[in-house]
C-alpha positions as a Markdown table, in Angstrom:
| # | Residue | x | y | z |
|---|---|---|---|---|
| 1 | Unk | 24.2 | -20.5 | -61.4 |
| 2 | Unk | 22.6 | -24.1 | -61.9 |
| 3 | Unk | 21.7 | -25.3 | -65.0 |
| 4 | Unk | 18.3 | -26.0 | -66.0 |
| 5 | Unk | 17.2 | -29.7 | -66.8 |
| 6 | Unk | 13.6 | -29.2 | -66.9 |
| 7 | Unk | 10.5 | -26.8 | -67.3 |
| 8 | Unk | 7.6 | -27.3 | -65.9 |
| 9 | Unk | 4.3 | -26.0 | -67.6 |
| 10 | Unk | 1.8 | -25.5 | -64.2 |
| 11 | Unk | -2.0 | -24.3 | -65.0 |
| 12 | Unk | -2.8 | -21.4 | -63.3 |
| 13 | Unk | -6.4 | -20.1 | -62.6 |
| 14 | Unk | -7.9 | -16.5 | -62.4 |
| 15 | Unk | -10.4 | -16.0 | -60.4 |
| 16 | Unk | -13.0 | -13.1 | -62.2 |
| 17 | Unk | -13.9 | -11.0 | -59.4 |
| 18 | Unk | -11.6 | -10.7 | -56.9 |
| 19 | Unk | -8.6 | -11.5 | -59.7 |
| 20 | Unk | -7.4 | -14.0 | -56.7 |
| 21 | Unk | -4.8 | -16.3 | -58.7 |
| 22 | Unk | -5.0 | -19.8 | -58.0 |
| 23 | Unk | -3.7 | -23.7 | -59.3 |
| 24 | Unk | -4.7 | -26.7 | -58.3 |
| 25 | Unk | -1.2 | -28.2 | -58.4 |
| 26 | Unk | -0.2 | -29.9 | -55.2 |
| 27 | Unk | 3.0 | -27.8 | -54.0 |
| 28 | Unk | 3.6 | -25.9 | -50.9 |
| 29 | Unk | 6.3 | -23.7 | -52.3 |
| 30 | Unk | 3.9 | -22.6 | -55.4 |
| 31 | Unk | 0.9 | -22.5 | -52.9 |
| 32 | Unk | 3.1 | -20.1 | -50.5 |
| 33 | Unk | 4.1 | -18.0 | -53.7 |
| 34 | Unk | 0.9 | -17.6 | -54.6 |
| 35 | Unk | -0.2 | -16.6 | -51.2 |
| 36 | Unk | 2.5 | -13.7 | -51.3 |
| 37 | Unk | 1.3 | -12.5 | -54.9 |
| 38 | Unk | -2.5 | -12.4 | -53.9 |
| 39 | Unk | -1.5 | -10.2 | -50.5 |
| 40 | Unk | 0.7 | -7.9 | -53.0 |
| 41 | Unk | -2.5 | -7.1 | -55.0 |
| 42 | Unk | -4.7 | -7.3 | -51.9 |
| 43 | Unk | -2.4 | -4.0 | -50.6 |
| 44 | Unk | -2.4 | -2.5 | -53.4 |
| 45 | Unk | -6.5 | -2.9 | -54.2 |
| 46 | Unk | -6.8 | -1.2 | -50.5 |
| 47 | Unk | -4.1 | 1.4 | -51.1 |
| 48 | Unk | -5.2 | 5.1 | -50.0 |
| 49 | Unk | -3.3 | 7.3 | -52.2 |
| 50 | Unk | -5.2 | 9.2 | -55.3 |
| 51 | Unk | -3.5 | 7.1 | -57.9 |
| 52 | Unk | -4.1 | 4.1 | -56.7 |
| 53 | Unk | -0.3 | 3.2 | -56.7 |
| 54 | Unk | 2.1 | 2.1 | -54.2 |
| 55 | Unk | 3.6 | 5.1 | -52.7 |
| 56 | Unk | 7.5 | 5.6 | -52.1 |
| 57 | Unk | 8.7 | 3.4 | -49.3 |
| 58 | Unk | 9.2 | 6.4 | -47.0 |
| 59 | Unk | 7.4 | 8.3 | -45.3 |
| 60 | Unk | 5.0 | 4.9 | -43.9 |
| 61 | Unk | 1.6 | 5.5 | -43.2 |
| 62 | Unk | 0.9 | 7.4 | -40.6 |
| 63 | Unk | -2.3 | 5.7 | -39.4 |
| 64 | Unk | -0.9 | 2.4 | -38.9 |
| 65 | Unk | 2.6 | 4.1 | -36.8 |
| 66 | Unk | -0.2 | 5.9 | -34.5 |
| 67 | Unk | -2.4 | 2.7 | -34.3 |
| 68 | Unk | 0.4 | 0.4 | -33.6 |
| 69 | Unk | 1.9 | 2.8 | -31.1 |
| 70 | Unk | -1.3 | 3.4 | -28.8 |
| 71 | Unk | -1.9 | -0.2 | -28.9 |
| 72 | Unk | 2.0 | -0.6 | -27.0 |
| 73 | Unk | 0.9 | 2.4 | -24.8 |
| 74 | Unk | -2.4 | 0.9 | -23.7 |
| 75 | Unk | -0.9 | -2.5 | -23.2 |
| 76 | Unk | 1.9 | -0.3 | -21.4 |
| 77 | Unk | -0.6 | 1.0 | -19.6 |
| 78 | Unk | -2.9 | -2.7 | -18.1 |
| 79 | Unk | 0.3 | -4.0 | -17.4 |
| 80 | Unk | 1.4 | -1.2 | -14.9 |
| 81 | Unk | -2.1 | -1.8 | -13.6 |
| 82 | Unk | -1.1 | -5.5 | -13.2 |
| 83 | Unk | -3.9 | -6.3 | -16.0 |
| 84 | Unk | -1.3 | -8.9 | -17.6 |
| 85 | Unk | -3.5 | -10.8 | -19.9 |
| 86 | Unk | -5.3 | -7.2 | -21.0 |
| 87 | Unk | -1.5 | -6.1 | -21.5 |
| 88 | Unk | -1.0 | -9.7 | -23.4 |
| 89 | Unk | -3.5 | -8.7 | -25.3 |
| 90 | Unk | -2.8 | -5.3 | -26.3 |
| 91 | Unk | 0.9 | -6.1 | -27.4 |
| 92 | Unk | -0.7 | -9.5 | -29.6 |
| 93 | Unk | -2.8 | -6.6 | -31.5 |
| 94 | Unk | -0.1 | -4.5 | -31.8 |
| 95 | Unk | 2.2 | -7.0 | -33.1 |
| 96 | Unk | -0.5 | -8.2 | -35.5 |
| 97 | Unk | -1.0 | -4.4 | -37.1 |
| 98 | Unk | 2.7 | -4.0 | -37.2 |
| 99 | Unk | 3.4 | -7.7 | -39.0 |
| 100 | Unk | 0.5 | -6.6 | -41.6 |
| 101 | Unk | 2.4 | -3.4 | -42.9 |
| 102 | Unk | 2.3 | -3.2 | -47.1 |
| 103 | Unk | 4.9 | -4.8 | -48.2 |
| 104 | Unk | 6.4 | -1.6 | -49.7 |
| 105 | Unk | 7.1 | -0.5 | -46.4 |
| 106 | Unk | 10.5 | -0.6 | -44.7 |
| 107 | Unk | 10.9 | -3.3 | -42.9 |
| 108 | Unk | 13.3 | -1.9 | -40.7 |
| 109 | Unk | 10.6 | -0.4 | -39.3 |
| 110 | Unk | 8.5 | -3.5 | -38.9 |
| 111 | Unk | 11.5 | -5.2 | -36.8 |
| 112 | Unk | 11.7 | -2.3 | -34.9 |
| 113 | Unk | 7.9 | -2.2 | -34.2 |
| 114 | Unk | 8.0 | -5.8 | -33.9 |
| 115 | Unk | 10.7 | -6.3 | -31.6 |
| 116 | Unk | 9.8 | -3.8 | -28.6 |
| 117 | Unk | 6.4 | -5.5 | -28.7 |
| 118 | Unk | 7.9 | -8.9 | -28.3 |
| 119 | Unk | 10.0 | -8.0 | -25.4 |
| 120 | Unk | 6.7 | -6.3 | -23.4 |
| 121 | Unk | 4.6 | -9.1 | -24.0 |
| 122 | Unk | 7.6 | -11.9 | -23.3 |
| 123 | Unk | 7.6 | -9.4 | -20.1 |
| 124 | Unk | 3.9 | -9.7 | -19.4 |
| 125 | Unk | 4.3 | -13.3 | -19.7 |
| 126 | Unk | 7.1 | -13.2 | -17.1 |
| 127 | Unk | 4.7 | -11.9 | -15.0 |
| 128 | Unk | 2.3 | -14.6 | -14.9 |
| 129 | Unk | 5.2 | -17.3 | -14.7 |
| 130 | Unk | 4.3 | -18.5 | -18.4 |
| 131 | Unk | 7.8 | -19.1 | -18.8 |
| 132 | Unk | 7.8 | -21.1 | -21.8 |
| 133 | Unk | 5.7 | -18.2 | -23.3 |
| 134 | Unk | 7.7 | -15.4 | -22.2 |
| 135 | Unk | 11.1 | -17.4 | -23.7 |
| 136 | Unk | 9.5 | -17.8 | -27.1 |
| 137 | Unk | 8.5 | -13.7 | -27.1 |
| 138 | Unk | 12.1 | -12.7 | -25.9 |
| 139 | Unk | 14.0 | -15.0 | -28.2 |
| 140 | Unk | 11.4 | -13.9 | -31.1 |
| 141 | Unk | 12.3 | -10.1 | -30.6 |
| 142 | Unk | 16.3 | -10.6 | -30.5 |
| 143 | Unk | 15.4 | -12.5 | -33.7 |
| 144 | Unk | 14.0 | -9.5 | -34.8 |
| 145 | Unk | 16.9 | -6.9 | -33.3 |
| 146 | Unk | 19.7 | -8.6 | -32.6 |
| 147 | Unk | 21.7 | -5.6 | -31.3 |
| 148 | Unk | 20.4 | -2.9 | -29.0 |
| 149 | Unk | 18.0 | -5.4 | -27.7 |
| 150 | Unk | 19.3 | -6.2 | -24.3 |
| 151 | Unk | 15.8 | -6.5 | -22.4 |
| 152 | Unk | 14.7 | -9.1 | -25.3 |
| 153 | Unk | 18.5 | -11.3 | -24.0 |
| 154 | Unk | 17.9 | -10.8 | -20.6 |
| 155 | Unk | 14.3 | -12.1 | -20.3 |
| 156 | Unk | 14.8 | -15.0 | -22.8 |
| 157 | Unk | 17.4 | -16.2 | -20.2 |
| 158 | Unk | 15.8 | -15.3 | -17.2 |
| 159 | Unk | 13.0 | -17.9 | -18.6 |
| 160 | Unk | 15.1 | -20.6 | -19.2 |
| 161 | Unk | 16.5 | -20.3 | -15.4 |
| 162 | Unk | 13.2 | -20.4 | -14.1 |
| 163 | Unk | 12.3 | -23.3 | -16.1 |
| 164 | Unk | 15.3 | -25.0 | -14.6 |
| 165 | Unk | 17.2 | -25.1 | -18.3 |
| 166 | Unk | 20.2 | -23.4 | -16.6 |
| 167 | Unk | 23.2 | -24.7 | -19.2 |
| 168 | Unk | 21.1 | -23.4 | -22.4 |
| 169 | Unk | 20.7 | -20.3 | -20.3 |
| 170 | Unk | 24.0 | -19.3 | -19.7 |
| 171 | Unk | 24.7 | -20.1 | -22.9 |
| 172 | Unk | 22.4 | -17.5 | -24.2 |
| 173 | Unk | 23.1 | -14.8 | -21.5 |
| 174 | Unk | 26.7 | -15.4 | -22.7 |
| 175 | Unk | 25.8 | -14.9 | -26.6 |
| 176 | Unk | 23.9 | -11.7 | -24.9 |
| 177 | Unk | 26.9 | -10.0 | -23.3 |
| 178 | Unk | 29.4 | -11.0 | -26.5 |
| 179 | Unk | 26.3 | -8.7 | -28.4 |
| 180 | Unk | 25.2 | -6.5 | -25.8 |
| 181 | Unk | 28.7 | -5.4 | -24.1 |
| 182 | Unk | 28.5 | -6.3 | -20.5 |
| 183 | Unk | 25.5 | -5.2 | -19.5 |
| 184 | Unk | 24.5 | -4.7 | -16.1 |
| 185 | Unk | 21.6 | -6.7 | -16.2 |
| 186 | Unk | 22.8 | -9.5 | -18.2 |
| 187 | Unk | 26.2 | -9.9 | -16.1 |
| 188 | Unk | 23.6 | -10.1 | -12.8 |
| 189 | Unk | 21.7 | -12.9 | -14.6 |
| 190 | Unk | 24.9 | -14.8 | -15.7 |
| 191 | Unk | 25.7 | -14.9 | -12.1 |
| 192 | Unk | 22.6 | -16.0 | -10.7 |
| 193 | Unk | 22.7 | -19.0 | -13.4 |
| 194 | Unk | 26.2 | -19.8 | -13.0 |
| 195 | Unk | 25.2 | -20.3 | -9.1 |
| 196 | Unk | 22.0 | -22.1 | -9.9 |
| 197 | Unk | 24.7 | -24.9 | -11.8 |
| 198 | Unk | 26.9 | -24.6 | -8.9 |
| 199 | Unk | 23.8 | -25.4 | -6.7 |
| 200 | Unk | 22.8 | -28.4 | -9.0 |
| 201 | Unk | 25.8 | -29.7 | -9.3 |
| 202 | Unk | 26.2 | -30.2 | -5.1 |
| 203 | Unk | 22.7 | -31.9 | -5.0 |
């Protein structure tokens, strides 16, 4: 544990109404802590319960699981319609509602939320060759599940192929199938890449 050498005094301010806290010193770290304290209280002023207080962390809401979950079914559902950016859409919201959960929530359960919604919309992406797009979804979502997530390493490196980045592909299908096991899918893209270099490397 470091040792002090200083305390600060910083002026906070109170805002009457809405009991927003606020300072006008000039510091991104205080500014970002402040942010976090004022969405606390935000939650909690909006909570649903009869006492007003934060519930126990489970069982979650059950609004926000159903809303979050029809909004992946209906994006689910424009994409198999080849309605991409609808289905783009849909996931974005989805995402959004999941990302929003209290804070008192598990968040476990955001990840999870968070991560299949990632790999659809990365997907969607795919569809409409916004590579670069569907990379940041896909690499997004393994952030979010690193195991059990083999969709979210496959599509990440199927991006980077098409996008012609073939060394930092294999190199992340390779992380994949050290995480994932060998994996069909990811073992079929490691071999498409490795040819791809092979190909390159002729020219």
């Amino acid at each position: 544990m470091s040792d002090l050498t200083h305390f600060d005094l910083i002026s906070l301010q109170l805002d009457s109404q809405s009991k927003q806290v606020s300072s006008h010193t000039s510091s991104r770290a205080l500014a970002a802590e402040l942010e976090q304290l004022n969405a606390l209280h935000r939650s909690i002023l909006s909570l649903e319960t009869p006492t007003g207080t934060p519930p126990p962390p489970v069982p979650v809401n059950p609004k926000r699981s159903a809303n979050v979950t029809k909004l992946r079914d209906s994006g689910n559902g424009e994409y198999r319609k080849g309605k991409y950016p609808e289905a783009i859409k849909f996931y974005s919201l989805g995402i959004q509602m999941a990302l929003t959960r209290p804070m008192w929530e598990p968040a476990a359960l955001v990840r999870e939320e968070v991560s299949g919604l990632l790999a659809n919309r990365a997907q969607a992406h795919m569809a409409l060759q916004n590579w670069a797009e569907g990379a940041v979804d896909a690499h997004a979502s393994v952030e979010a599940r690193w195991v059990g997530n083999a969709k979210g390493w496959w599509r990440r490196g199927r991006c980077l192929m098409e996008m012609g980045r073939f060394e930092e592909a294999r190199d992340w299908v390779k992380r994949g199938l050290e995480v994932e096991g060998e994996e069909a899918d990811l073992v079929g893209l490691l071999k498409d890449i490795e040819e791809k270099i092979k190909e390159e490397q002729k020219a």
